[in-house]
Backbone bond lengths (Angstrom), bond angles and torsions (degrees), N, CA, C in turn:
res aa  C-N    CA-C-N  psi(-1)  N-CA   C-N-CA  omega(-1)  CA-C   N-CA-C  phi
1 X - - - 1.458 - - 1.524 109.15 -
2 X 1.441 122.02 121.77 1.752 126.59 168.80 1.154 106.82 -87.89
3 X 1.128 134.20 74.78 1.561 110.09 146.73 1.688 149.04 -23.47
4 X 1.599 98.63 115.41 1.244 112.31 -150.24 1.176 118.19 -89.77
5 X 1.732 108.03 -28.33 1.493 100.41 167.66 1.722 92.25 150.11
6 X 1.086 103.68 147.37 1.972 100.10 170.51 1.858 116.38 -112.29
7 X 1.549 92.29 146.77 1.485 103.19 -163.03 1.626 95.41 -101.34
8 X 1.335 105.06 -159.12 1.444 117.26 -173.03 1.788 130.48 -49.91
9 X 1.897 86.16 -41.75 1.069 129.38 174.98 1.796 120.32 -112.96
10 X 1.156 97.53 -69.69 1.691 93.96 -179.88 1.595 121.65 -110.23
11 X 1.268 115.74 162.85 1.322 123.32 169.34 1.396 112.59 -100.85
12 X 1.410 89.11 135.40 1.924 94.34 -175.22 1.396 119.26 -113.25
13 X 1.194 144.34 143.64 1.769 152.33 174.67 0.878 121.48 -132.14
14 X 1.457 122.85 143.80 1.193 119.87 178.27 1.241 125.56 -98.52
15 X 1.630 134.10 132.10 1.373 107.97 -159.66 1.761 101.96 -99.15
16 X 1.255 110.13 25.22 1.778 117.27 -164.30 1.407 116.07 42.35
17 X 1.182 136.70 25.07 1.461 108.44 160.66 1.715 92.95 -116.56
18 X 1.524 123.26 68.30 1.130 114.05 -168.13 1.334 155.63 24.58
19 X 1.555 105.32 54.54 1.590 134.03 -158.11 1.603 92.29 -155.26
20 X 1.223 101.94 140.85 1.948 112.52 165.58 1.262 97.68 -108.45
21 X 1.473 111.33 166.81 1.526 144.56 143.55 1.641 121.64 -84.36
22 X 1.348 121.17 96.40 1.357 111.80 -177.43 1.609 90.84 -90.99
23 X 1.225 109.37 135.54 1.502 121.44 173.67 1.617 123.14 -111.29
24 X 1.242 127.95 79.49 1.221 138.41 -170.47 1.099 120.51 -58.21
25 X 1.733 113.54 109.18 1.989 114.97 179.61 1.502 118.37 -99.13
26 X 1.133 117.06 141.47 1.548 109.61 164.40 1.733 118.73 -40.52
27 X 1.161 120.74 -9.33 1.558 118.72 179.20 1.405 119.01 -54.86
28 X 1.386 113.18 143.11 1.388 119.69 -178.95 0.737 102.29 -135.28
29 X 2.027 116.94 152.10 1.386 131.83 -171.38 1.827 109.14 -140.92
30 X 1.079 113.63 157.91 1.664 123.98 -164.62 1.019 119.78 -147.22
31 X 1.505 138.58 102.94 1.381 118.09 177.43 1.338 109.64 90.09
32 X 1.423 139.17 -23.19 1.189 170.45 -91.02 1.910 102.52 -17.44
33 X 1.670 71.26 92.18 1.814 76.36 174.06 2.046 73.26 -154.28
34 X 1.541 108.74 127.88 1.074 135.56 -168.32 2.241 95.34 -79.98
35 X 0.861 120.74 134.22 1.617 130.65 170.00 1.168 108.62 -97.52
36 X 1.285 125.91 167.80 1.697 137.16 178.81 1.463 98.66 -122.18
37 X 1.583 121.19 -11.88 1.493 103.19 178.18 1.559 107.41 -78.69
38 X 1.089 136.50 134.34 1.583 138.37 171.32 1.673 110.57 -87.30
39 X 1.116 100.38 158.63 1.986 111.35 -171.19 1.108 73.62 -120.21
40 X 1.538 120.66 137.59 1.375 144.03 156.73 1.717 111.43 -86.15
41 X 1.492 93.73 131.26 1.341 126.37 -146.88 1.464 116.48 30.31
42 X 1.105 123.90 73.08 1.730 139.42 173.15 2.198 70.67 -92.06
43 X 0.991 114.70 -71.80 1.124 119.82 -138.35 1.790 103.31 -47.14
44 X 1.405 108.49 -44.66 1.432 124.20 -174.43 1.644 105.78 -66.40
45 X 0.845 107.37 -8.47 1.728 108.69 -155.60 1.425 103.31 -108.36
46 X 1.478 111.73 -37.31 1.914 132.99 -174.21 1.952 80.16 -75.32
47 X 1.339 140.03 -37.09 1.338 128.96 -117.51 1.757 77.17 -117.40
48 X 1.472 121.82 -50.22 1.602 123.09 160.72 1.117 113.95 -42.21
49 X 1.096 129.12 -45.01 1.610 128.38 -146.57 1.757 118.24 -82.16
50 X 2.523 84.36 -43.94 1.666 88.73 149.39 1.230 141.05 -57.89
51 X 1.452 112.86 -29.28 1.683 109.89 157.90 1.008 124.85 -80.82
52 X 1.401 132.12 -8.27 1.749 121.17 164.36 1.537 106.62 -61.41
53 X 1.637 120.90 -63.95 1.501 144.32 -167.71 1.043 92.06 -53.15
54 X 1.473 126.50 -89.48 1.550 117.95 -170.09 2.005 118.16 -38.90
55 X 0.962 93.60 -40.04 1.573 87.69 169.91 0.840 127.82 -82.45
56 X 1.916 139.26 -27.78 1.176 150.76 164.90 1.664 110.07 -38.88
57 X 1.306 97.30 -82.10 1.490 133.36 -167.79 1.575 91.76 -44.65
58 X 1.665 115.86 133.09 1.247 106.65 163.82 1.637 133.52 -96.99
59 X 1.545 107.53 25.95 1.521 135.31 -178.97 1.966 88.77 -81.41
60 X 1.865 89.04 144.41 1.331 102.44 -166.29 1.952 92.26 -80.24
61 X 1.036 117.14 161.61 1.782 109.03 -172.70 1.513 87.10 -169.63
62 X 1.651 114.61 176.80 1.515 123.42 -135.16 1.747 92.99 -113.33
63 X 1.614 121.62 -16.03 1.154 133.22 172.04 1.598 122.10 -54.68
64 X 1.705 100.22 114.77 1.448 131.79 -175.37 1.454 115.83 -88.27
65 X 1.344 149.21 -63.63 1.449 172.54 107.45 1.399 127.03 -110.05
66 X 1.419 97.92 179.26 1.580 127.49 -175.61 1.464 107.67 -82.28
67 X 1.465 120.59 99.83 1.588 100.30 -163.67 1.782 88.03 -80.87
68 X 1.274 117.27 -55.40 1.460 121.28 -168.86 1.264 106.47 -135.38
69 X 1.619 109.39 -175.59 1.724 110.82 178.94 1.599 132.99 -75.39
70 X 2.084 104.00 1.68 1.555 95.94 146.43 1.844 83.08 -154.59
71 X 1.351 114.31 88.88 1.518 137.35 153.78 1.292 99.57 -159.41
72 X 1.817 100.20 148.59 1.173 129.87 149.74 1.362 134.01 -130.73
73 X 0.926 141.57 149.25 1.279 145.40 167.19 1.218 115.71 -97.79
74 X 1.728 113.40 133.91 1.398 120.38 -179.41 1.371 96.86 -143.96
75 X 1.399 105.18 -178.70 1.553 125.65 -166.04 1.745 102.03 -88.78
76 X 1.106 121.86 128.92 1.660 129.79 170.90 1.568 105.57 -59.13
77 X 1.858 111.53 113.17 1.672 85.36 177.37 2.008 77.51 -146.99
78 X 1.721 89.58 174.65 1.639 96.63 -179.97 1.947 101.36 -72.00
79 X 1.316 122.52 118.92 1.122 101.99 127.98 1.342 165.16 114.82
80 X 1.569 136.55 -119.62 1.448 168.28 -153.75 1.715 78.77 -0.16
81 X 1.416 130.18 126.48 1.498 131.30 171.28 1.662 105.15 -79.74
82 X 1.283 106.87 70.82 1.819 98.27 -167.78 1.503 97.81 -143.15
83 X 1.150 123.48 122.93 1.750 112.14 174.05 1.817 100.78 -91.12
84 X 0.994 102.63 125.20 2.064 117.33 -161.41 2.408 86.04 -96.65
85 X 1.119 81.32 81.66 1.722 91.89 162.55 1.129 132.13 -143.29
86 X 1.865 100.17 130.74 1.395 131.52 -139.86 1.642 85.34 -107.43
87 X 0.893 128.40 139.65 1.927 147.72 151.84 1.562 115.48 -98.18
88 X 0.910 118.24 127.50 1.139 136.77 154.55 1.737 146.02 -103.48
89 X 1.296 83.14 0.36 1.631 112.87 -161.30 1.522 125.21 -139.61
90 X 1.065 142.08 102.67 1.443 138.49 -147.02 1.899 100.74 -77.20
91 X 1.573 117.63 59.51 1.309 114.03 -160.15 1.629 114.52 -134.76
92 X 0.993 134.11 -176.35 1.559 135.89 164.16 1.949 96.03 64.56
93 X 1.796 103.47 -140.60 1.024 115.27 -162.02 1.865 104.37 -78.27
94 X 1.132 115.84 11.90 1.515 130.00 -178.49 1.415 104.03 -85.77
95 X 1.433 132.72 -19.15 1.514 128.83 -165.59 1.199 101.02 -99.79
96 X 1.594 113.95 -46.72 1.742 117.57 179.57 1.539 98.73 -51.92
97 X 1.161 111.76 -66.47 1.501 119.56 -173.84 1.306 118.72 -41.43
98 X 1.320 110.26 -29.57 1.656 109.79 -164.43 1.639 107.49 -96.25
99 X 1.702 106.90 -20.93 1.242 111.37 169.96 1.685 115.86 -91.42
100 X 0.901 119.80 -26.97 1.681 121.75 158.36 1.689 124.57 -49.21
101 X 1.474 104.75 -18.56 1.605 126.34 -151.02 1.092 118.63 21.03
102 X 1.921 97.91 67.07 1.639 82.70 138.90 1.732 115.53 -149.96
103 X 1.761 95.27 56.48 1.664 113.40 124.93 1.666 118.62 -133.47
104 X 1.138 106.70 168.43 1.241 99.36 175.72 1.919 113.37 -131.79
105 X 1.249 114.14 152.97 1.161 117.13 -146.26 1.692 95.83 -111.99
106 X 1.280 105.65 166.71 1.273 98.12 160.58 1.858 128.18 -75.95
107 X 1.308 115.36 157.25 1.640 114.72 -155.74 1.679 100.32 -57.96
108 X 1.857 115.31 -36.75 1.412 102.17 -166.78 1.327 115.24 -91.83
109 X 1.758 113.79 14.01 1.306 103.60 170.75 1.584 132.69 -31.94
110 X 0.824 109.33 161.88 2.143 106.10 178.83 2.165 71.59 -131.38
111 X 1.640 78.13 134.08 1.314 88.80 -174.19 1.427 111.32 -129.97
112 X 1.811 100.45 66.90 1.167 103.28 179.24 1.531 104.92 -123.32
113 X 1.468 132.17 170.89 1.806 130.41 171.15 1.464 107.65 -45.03
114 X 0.912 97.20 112.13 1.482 105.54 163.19 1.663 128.68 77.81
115 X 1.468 91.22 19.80 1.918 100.93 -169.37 1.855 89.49 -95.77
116 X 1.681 90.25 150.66 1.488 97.06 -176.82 1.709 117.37 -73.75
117 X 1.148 107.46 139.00 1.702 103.55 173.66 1.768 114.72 -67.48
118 X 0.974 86.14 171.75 1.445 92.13 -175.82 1.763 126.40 -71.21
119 X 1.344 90.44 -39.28 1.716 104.19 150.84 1.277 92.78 -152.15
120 X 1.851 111.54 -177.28 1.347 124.51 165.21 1.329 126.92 -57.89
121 X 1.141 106.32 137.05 1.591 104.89 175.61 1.636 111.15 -116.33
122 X 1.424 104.21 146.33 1.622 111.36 173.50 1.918 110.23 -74.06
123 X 0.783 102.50 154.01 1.920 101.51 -179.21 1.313 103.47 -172.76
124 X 1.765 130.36 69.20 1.045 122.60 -174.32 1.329 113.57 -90.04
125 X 1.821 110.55 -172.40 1.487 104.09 -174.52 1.340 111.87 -142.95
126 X 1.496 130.05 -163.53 1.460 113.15 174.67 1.353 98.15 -99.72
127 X 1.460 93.27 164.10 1.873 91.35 179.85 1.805 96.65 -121.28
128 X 2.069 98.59 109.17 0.807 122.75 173.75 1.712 124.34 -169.39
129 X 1.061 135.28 178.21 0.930 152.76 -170.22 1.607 120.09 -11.54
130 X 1.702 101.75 -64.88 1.758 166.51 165.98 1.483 106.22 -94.00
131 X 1.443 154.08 64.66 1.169 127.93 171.82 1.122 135.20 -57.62
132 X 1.142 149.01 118.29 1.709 165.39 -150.20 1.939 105.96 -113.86
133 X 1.568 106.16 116.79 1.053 99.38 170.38 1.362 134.12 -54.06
134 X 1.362 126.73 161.74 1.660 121.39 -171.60 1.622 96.64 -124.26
135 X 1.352 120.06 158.31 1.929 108.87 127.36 1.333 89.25 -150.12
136 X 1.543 92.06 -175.75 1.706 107.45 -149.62 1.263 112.15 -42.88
137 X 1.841 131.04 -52.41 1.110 125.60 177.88 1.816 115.93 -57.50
138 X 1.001 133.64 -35.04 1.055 112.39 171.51 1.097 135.59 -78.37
139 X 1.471 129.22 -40.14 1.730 136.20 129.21 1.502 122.18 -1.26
140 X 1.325 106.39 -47.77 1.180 118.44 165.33 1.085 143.59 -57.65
141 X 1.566 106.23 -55.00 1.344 151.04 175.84 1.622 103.67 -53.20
142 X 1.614 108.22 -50.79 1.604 111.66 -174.27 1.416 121.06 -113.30
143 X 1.839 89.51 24.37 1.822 111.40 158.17 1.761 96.00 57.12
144 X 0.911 130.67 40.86 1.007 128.19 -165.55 2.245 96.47 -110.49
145 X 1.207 105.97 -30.54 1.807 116.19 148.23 1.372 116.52 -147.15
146 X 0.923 115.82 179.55 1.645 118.12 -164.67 1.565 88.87 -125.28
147 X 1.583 105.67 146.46 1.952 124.05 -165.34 1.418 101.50 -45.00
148 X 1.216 140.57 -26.35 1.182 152.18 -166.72 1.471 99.80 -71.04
149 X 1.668 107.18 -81.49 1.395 123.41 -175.14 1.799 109.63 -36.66
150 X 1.387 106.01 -33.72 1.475 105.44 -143.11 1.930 90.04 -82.07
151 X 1.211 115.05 -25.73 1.264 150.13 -159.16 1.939 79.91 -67.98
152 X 1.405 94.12 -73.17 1.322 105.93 -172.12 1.818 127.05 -41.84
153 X 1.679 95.58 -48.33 0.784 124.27 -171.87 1.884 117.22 -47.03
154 X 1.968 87.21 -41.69 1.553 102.03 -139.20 1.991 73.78 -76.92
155 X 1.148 111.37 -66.60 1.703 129.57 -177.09 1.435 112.86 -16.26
156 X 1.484 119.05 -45.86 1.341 136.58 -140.13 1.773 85.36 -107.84
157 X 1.211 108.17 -44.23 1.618 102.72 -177.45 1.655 110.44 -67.08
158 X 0.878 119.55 -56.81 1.252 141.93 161.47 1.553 116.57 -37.39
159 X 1.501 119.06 -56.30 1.517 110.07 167.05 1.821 102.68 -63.56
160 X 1.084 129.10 -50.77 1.534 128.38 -170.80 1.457 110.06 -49.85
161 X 1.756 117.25 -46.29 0.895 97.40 -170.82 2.031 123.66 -104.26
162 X 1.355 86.58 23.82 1.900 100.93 156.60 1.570 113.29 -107.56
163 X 1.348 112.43 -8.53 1.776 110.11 141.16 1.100 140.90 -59.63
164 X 1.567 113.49 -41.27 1.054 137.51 175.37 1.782 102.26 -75.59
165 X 1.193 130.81 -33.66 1.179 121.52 -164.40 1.753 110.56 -82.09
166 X 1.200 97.83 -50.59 1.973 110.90 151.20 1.373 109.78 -23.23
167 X 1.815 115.18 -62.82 1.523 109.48 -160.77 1.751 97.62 -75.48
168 X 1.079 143.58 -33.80 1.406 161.41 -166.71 1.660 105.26 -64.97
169 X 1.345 91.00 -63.65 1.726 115.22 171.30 2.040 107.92 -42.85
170 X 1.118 107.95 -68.16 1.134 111.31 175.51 1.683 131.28 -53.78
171 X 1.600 105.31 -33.61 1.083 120.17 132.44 1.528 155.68 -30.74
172 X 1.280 90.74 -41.79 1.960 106.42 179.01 0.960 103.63 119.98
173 X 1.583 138.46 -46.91 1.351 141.08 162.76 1.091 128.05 -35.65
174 X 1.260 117.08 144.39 1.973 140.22 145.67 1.501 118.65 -67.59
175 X 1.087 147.14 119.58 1.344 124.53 144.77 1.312 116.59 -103.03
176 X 1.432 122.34 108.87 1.258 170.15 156.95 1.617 101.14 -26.49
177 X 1.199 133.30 -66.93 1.088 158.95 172.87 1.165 135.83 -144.81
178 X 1.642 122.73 -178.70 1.588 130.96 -175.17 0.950 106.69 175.96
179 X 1.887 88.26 146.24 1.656 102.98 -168.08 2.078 90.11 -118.93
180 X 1.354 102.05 151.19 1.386 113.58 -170.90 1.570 114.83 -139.81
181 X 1.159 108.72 143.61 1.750 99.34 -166.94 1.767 94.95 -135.66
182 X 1.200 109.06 141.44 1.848 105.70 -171.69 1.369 99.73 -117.97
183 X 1.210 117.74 179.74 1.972 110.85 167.91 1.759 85.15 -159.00
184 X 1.478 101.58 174.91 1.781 116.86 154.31 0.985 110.16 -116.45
185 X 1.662 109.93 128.04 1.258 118.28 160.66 1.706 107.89 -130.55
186 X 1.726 104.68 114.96 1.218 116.11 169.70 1.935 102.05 79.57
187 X 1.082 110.82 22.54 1.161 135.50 160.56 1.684 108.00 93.27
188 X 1.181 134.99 -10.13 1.340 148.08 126.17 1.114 130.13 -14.81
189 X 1.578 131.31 111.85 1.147 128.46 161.39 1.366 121.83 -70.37
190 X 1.306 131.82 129.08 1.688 148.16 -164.70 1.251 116.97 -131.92
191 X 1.398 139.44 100.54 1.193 122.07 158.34 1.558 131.90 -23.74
192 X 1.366 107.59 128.24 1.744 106.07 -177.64 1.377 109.23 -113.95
193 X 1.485 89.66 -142.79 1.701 121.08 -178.48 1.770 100.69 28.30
194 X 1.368 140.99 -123.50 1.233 145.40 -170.50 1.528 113.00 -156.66
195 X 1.529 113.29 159.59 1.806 101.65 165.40 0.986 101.04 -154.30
196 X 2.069 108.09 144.81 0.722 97.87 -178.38 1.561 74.92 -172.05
197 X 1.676 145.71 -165.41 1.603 158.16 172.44 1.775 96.89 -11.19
198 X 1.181 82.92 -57.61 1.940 96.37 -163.34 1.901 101.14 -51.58
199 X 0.953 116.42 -37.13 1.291 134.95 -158.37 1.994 116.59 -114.57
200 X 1.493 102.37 -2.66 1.562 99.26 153.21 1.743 103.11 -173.05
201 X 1.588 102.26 167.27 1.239 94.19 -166.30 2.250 90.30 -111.56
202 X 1.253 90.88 137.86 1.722 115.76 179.97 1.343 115.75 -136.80
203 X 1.633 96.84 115.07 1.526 142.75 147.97 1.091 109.90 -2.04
204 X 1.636 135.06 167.87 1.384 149.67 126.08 2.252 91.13 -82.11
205 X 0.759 121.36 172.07 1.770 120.66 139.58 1.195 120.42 -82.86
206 X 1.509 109.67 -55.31 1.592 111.15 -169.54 0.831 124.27 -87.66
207 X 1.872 122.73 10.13 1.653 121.03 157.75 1.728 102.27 -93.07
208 X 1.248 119.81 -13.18 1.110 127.99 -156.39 1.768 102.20 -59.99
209 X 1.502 131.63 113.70 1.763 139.04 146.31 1.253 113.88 -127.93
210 X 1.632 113.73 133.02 1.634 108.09 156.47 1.150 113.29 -34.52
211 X 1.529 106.89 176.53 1.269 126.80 176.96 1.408 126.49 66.57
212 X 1.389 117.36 -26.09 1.346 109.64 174.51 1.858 103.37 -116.53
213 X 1.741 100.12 -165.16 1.828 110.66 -169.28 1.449 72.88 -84.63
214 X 1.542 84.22 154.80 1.872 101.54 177.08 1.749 96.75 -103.25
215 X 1.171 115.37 167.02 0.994 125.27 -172.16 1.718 106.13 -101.40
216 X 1.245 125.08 136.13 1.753 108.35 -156.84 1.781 106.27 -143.90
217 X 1.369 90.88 159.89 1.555 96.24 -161.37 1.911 108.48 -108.37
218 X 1.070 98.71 23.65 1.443 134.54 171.76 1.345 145.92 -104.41
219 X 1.228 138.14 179.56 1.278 117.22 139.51 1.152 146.09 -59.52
220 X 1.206 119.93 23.51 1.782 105.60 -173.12 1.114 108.51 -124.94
221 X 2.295 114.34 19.09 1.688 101.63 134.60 1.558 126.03 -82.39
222 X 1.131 106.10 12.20 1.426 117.26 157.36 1.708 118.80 -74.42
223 X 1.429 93.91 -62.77 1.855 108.75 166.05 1.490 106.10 -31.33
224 X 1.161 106.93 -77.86 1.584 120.87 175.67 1.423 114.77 -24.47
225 X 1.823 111.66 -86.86 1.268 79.56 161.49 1.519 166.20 -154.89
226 X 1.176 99.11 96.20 1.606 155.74 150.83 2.100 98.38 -51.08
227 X 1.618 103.32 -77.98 1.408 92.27 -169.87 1.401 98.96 -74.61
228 X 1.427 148.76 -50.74 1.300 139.25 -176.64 1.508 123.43 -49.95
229 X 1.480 104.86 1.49 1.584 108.72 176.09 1.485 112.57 -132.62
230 X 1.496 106.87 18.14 1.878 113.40 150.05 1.791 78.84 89.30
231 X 1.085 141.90 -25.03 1.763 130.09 162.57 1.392 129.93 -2.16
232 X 1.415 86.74 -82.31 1.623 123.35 171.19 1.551 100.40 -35.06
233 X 1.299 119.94 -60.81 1.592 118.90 -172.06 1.703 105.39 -65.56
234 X 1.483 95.80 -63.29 1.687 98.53 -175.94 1.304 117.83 -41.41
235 X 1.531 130.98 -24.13 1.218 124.79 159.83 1.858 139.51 -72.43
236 X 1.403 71.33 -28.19 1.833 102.64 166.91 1.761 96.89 -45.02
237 X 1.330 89.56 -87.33 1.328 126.25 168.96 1.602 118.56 6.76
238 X 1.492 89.81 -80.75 1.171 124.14 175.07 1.295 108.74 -46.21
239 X 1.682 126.69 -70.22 1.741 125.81 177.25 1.303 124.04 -35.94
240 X 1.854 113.46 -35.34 1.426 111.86 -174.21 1.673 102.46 -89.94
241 X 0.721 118.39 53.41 1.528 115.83 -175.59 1.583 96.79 -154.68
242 X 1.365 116.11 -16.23 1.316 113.60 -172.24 1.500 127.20 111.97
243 X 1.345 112.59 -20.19 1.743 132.94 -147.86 1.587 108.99 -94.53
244 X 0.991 107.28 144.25 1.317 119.98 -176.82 1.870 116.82 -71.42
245 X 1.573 144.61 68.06 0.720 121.53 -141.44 1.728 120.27 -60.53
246 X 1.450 120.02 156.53 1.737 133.23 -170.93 1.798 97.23 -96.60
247 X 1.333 106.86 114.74 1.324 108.53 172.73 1.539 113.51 -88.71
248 X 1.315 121.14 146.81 1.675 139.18 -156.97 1.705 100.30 -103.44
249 X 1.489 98.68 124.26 1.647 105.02 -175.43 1.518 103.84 -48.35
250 X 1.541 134.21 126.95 1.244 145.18 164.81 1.383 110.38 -56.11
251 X 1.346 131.70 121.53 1.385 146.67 -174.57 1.544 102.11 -71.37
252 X 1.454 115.07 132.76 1.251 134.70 175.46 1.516 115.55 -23.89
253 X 1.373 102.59 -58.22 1.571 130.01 -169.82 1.753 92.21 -56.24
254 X 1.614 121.24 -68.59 1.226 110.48 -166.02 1.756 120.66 -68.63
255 X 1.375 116.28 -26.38 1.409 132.30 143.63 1.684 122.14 -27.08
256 X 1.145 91.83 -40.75 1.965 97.89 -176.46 1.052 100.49 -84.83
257 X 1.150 131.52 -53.43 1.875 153.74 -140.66 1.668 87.24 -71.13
258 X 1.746 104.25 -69.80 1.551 124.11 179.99 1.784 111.05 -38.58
259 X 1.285 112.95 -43.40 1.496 109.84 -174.81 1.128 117.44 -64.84
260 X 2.001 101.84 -58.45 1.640 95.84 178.06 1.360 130.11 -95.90
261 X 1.597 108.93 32.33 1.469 113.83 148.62 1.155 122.55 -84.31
262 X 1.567 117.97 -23.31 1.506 130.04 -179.39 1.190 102.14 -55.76
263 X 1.806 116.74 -59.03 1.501 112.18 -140.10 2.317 84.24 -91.10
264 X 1.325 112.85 -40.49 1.238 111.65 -171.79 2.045 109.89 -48.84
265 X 1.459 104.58 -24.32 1.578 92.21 174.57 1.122 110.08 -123.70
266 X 1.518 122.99 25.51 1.939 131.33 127.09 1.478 95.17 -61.64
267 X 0.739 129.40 -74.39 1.794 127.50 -158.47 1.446 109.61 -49.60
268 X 1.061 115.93 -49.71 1.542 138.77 179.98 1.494 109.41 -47.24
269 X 1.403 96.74 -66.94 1.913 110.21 -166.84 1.756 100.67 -86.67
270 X 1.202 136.94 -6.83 1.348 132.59 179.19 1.653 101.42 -124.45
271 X 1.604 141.91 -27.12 0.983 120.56 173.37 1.615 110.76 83.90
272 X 2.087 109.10 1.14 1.224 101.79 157.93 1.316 127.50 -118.87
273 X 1.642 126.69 165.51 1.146 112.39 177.55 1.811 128.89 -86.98
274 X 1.028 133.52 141.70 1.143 121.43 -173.27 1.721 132.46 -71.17
């Protein structure tokens, strides 16, 4: 096994016969500023969830088996540098943006927290460090897919993630959003990387009203609060100055909350126990 390097969340290797090891950690990230407090079993739960999705979903994707209770094995493929994210929800970093103008929505949006859009919308990003929004002309522009791909891209994200909203739906859940990662293998586009909390934000139903923060089975009662404790800015802050932002020890309380939302909407959306 070469070890390839560790990401936000997992560490990846290669085992050379063209297959990785994704190795799933309790680590959590915000804002993309990486924490040292760990959520117990985030890691087991992100590492289940990729084997429900990849097997659920009937989109062809790069997923091999379950090596253990937070590894997987998948297929070695290039790629696509594009983060493939679908909205469903007029919420998160979509409101700043939409009031800054610079996205634009459809005319019958209801443009209040948390009211549903009218359909899904594509809103991808770069996949890096800092992610930076894209749309087609600029994607384009920095060859990063060709009019075709992007075409592909937008359709395929978009059918996946009103599949996903069905299985969620039936569940009790909302899905709010989704994050999607593609690669080539053998000149084929394939769904990659994994999904699961890290990668979309999900509802209760029956806490679910416009107008206010939704209550979430994810990370983004971390997000939350992060901006309700001046965070969110201090990291801002911090980038235009040059600085590396300092992440703030996570309080016990949101640590607990974070775990057994993980494993409570594994149980929920798969129907198994952990």
């Amino acid at each position: 096994m070469k070890f390839l390097g560790s990401g936000k969340v997992k560490d990846v290797y290669d085992l050379e016969d063209g297959t990785l090891l994704f190795k799933f950690s309790d680590r959590v990230s915000a804002y993309d500023v990486k924490f040292a407090d760990p959520i117990p079993r985030k890691g087991e739960v992100l590492c289940k969830f990729a084997e429900f999705w990849f097997n659920k979903l009937p989109v062809q994707n790069h997923f091999v088996r379950l090596q253990s209770a937070n590894e997987v094995i998948v297929r070695k493929m290039k790629m696509i540098p594009v983060e493939c994210v679908v909205r469903g929800y007029f919420y998160g970093s979509l409101i700043t943006r939409w009031k800054e103008g610079q996205i634009t929505l459809p005319s019958d949006t209801v443009t209040e927290i948390a009211a549903k859009l009218p359909r899904p919308i594509f809103d991808p990003t770069t996949k890096s460090e800092h992610d930076e929004p894209l749309n087609r002309e600029s994607a384009i522009e920095k060859s990063l897919v060709t009019e075709q791909e992007y075409s592909w891209l937008e359709s395929k994200s978009i059918q996946i993630y009103n599949m996903m909203y069905e299985v969620a739906d039936r569940a009790g859940f909302i899905l709010a959003d989704l994050k999607l990662e593609f690669g080539k293998l053998d000149d084929k586009i394939i769904l990659g990387d994994s999904i699961g909390p890290d990668e979309y934000r999900m509802w209760p139903k029956d806490g679910y009203a416009v107008g206010k923060i939704q209550e979430s089975y994810d990370k983004q009662i971390l997000r939350d609060w992060l901006t309700a404790n001046g965070y969110q800015k201090q990291f801002e802050d911090a980038r235009k100055k040059g600085e590396e932002p300092i992440a703030p020890p996570i309080p016990e309380e949101i640590i607990r909350k974070m775990s057994e939302r993980y494993v409570i909407s594994y149980e929920k959306i798969t129907g198994k126990r952990l």
